[in-house]
C-alpha positions as CSV (number, residue, x, y, z in Angstrom):
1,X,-6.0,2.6,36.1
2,X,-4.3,6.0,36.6
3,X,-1.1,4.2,38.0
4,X,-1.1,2.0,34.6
5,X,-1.5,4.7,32.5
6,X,1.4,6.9,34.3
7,X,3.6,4.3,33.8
8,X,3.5,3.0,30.8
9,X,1.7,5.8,27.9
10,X,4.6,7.3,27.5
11,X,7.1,4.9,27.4
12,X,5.0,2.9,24.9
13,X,4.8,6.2,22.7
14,X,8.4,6.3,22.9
15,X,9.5,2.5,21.8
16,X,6.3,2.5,19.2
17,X,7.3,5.6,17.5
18,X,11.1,4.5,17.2
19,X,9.7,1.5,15.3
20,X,7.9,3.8,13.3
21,X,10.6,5.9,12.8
22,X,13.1,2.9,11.8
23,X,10.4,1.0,9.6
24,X,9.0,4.2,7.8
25,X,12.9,5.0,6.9
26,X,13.6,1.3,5.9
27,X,10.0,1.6,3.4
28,X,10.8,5.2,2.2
29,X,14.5,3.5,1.5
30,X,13.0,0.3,0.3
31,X,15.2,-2.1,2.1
32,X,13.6,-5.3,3.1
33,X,9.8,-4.0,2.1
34,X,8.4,-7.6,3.4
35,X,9.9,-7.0,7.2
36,X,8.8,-3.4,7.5
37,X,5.7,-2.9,5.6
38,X,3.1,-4.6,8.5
39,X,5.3,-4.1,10.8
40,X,4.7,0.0,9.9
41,X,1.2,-0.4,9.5
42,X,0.0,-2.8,12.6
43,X,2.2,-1.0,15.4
44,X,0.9,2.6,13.9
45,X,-1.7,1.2,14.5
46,X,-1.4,-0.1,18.1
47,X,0.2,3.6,18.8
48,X,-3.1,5.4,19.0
49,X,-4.0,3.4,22.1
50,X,-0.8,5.0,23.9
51,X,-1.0,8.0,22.0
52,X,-4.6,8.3,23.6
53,X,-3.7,7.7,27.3
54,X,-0.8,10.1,26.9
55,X,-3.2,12.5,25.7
56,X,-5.5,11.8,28.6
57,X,-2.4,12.0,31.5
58,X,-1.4,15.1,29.9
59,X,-4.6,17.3,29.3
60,X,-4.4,20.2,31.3
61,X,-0.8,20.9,29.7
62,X,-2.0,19.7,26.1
63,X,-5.0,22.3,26.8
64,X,-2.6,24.7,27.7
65,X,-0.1,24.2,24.7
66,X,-2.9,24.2,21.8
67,X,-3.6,28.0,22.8
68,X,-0.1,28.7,21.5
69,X,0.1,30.1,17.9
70,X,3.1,27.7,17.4
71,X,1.0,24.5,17.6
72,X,-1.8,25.9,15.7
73,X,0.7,26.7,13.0
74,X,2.2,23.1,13.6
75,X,-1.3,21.9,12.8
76,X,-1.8,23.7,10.0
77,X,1.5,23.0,8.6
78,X,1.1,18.9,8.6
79,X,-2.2,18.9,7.3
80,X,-0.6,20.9,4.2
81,X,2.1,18.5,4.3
82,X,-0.4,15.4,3.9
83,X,-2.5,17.3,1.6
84,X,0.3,17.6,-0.5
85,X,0.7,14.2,-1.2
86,X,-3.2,13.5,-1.5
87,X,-4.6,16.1,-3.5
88,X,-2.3,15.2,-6.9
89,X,-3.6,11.4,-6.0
90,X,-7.3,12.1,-6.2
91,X,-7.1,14.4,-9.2
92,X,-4.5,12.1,-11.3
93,X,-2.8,15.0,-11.5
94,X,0.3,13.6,-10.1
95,X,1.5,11.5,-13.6
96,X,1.4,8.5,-12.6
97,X,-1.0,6.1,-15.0
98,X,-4.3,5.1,-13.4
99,X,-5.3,7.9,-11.6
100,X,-3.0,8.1,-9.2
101,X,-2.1,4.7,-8.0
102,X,0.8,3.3,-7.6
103,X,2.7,2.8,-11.0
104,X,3.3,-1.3,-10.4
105,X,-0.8,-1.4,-9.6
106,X,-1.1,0.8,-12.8
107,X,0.8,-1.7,-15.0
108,X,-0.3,-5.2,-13.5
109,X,-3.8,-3.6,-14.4
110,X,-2.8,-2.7,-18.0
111,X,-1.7,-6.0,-18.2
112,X,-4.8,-7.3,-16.9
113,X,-6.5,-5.7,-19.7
114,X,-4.3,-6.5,-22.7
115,X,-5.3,-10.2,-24.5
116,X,-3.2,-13.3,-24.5
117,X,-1.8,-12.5,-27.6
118,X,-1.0,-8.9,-26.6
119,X,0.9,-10.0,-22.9
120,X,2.5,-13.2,-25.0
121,X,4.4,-10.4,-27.2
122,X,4.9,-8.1,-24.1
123,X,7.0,-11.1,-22.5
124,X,8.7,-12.4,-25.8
125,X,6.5,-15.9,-25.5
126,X,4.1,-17.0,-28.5
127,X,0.7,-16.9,-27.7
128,X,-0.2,-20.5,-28.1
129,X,2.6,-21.0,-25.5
130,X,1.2,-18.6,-23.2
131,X,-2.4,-19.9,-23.8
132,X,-1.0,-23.4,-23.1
133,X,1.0,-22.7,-19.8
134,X,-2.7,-20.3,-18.9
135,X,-5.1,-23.9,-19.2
136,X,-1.8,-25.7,-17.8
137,X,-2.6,-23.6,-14.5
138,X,-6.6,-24.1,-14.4
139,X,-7.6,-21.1,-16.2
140,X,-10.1,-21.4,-18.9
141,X,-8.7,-19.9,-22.3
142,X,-11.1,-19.2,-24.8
143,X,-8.8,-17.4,-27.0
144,X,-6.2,-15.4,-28.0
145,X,-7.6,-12.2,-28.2
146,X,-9.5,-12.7,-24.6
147,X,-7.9,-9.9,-22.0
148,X,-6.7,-11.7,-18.9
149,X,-9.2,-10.1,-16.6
150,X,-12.0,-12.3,-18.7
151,X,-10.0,-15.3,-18.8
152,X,-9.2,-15.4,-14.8
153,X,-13.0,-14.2,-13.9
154,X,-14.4,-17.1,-16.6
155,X,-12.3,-19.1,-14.2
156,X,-13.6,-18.1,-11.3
157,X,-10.0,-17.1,-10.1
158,X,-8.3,-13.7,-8.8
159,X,-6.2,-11.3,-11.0
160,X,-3.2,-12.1,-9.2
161,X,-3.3,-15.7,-9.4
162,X,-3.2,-15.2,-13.3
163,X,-0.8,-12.5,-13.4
164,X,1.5,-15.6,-11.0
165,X,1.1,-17.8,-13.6
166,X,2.4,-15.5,-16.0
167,X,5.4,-15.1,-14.3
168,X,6.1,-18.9,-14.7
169,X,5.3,-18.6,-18.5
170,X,8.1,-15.8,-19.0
171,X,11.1,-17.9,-18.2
């Protein structure tokens, strides 16, 4: 196993961390989100394996290196860097509407909460229109002044499949 793990824990950290590099750039840039987004997330992912067996070729030295105030300081310094962006999250602190999330997730679920007759004005549609093109896709309209969360739970379907259908009833 030793041979295996020479050979190839490095170079794997080297080719999986250049993808991470290109595809976190390309998300942070949002240029073509639907390439880069699982790509980003399922070879982070597979990068711990590596990341692990370099970590076990290189002990001694790593042992050796972590007594030095510089990677202590290193340490310290990331894990202020990710706390920076986490701490605002869990406390809402950071603005954005919903406590934190993401502000498209914040307004898909204030749409999800307003009634047919409120999203029919939001999109410039009547609301009978909008009721009609709702039961025209399956869902089970019981009024005008039902939120959409109700309507697409009465209908035993998912919040995204109603807030799909509304996109067809804005053109």
């Amino acid at each position: 196993m030793k041979p295996v793990i020479q050979r190839y824990a490095t170079p794997l950290i080297t080719g999986l961390f250049l993808v991470s590099l290109i595809s976190g750039i390309a998300l942070f840039f949002h240029w073509n989100m639907g390439w880069f987004h699982g790509m980003h997330e399922w070879l982070s992912m597979v990068l711990i394996l590596p990341f692990a067996l370099h970590l076990w070729k290189n002990w001694r030295p790593m042992t050796a290196y972590m007594r030095k105030p510089a990677f202590g300081l290193a340490m310290v310094a990331s894990l202020v860097m990710a706390l920076a962006f986490v701490v605002p999250s869990l406390s809402g602190a950071d603005g954005a509407a919903g406590g934190g999330r993401p502000p498209q997730f914040a307004a898909a679920g204030l749409v999800l909460e307003g009634s047919v007759a409120e999203v029919a004005a939001l999109i410039d549609v009547p609301a009978a229109d909008l009721g009609a093109t709702l039961t025209e896709a399956g869902f089970a309209v019981g009024g005008q002044e039902e939120s959409l969360a109700s309507i697409a739970r009465a209908s035993g379907r998912s919040d995204g499949e109603i807030l799909a259908a509304l996109i067809g009833a804005e053109r």
